[in-house]
Wavefront OBJ file of the C-alpha trace (Angstrom):
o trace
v 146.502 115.228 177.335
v 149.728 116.855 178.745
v 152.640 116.596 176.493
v 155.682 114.309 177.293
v 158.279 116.341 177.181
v 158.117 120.381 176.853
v 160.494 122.669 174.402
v 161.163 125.271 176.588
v 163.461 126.513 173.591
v 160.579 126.791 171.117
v 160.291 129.734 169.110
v 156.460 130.620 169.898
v 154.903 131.070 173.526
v 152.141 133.038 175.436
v 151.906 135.515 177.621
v 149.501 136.666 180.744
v 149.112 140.425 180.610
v 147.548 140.928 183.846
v 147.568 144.345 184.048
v 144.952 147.301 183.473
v 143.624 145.215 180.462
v 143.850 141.670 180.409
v 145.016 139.848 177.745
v 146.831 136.897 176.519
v 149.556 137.086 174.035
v 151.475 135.298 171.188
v 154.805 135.865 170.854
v 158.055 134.531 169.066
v 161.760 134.883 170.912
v 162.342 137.215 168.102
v 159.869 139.964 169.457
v 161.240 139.537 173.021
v 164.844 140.018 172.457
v 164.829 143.168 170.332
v 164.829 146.660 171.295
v 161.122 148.183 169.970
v 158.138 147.809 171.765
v 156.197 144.474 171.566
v 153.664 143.684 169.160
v 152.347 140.437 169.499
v 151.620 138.160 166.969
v 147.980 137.995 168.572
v 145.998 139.393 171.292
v 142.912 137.263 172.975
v 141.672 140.414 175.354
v 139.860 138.902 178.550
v 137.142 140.722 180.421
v 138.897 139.997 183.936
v 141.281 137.882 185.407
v 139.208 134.711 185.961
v 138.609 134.815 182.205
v 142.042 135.138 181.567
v 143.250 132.378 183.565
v 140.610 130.586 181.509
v 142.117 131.494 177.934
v 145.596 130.538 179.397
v 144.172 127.231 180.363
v 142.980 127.120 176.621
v 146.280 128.224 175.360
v 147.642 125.134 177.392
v 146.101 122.520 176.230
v 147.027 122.994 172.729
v 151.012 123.702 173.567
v 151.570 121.109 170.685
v 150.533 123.506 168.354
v 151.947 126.767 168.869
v 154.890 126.517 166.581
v 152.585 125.108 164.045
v 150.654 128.649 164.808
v 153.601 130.714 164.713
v 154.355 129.207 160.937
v 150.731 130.110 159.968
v 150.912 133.495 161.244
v 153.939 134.496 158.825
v 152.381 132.244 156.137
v 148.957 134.038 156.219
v 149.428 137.278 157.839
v 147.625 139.102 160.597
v 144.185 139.955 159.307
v 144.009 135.918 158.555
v 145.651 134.674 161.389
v 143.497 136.563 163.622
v 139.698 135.405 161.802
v 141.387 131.767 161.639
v 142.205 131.709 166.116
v 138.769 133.305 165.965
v 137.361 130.492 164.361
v 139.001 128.191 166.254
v 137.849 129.751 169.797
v 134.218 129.255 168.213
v 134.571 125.905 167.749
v 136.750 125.195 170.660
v 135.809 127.974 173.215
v 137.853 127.963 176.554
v 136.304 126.395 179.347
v 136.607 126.784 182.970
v 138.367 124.740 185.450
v 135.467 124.015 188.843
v 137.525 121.177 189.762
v 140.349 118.053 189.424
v 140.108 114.527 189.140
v 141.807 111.874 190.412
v 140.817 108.544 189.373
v 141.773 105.183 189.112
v 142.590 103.153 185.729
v 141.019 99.945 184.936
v 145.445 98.627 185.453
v 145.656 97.593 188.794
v 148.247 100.343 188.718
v 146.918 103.069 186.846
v 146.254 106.380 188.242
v 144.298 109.166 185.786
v 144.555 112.860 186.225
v 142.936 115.666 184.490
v 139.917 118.610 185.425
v 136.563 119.029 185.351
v 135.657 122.030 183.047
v 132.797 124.123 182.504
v 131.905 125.753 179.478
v 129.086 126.497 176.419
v 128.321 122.592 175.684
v 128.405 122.063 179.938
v 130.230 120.217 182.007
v 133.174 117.588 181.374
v 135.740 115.746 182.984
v 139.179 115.942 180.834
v 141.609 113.097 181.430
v 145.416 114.884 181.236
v 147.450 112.227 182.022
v 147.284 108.290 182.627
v 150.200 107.192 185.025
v 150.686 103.678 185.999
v 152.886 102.932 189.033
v 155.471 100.064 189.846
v 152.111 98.288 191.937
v 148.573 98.807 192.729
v 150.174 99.018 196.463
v 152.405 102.794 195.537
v 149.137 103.771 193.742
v 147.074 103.125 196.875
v 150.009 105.502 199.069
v 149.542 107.883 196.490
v 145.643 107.666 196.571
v 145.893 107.840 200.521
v 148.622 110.604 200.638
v 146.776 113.257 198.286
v 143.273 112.559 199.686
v 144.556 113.646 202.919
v 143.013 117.901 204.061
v 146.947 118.401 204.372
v 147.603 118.068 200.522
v 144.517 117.865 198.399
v 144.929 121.882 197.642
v 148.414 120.580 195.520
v 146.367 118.643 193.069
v 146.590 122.259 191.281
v 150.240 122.232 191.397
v 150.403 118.867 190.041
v 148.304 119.935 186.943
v 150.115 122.923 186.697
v 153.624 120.871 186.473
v 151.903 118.622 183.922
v 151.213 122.062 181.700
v 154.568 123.459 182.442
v 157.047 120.548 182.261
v 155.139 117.807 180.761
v 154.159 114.239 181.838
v 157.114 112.467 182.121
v 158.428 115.063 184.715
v 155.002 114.545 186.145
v 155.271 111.109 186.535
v 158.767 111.244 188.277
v 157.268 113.190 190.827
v 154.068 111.322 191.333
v 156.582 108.077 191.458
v 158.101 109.836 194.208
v 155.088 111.092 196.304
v 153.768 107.503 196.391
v 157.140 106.026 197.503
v 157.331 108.477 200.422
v 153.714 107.904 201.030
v 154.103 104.022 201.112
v 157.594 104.310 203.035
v 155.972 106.535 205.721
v 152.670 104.578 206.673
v 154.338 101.948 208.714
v 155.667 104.732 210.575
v 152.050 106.333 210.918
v 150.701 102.245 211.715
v 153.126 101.739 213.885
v 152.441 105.010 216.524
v 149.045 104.353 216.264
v 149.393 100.858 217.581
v 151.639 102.156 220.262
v 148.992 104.701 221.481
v 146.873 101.740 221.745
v 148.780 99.759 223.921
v 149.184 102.313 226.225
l 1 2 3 4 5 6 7 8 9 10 11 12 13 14 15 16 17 18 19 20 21 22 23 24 25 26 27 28 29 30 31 32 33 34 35 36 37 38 39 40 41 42 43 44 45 46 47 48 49 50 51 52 53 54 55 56 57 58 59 60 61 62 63 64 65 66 67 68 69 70 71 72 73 74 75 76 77 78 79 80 81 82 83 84 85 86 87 88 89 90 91 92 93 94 95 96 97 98 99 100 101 102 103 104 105 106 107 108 109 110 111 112 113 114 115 116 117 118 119 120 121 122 123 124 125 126 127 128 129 130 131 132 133 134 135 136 137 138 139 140 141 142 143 144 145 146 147 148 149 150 151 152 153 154 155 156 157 158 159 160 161 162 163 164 165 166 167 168 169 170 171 172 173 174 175 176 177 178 179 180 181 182 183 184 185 186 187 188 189 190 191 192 193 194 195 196 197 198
């Protein structure tokens, strides 16, 4: 599930190196702002880009416990650190996104979000975020608005937003798309009937 609200003061973060090697990198504000070169806390090296994007996707999902990573890393030291993520990526290994969903809740209102993954153990759907709108009726604009060829490819975006700024900002917006949806179809209803009488 996205997190509510995101620190974007926090003390630990990752980074995408997308360049000759790929790799994905911890890192504490304290690295960042000095003078030496950068030595991450620690590396996950990716075969390519897609698999990248994949371990960032990973890296995502648990946001809630980075700084409780960070803490373990100058508690246990590198050597540990780095057989303790490895763990961890056995147990959890990073899965790929082939897809998003968008369905609706059992509240007349209720709108769920997330992505179908691929990985080891298959194929899964993961729920992100449960939004319920004012009324089943902004849920339906919403529905109608995002299903349309014109803006299906920003379901990505949406997700993305979710990762980066969390699900209350998320919501705002989705509160907003649906009010904009609903406020324009009478518009939409009303040409078409025109068209008709003519």
């Amino acid at each position: 599930m996205f997190q509510k609200t995101i620190d974007h003061d926090a003390s630990h973060f990752f980074l995408a190196d997308k360049g000759e090697t790929h790799a994905l990198l911890f890192v504490n504000k304290e690295l960042m702002t000095g003078t030496q070169p950068v030595t991450p806390l620690w590396i996950a090296p990716c075969a390519d880009e897609p698999s990248l994007d994949c371990m960032c996707r990973w890296a995502a999902a648990r946001r809630h416990l980075w700084e409780n990573w960070g803490e373990l890393r100058a508690l246990i030291g590198r050597d540990a650190f780095q057989r303790h993520m490895h763990e961890l990526l056995t147990t959890e290994p990073p899965e790929h996104v082939v897809g998003a969903v968008i369905l609706s809740g059992e509240h007349p209102g209720e709108l769920l979000l997330g992505e179908t993954l691929q990985g080891p153990h298959g194929v899964r759907n993961d729920i992100l975020m449960r939004h319920v709108f004012a009324s089943p009726k902004l849920r339906h604009a919403f529905n109608r608005w995002i299903q349309h060829a014109d803006n299906n490819h920003l379901i990505p975006t949406l997700i993305g937003i979710g990762y980066g700024e969390g699900s209350e900002t998320l919501g705002k917006l989705l509160d907003q798309l649906a009010r904009s949806a609903c406020s324009a179809a009478p518009d939409r209803v009303g040409r078409t009937r025109r068209r008709k009488a003519a």
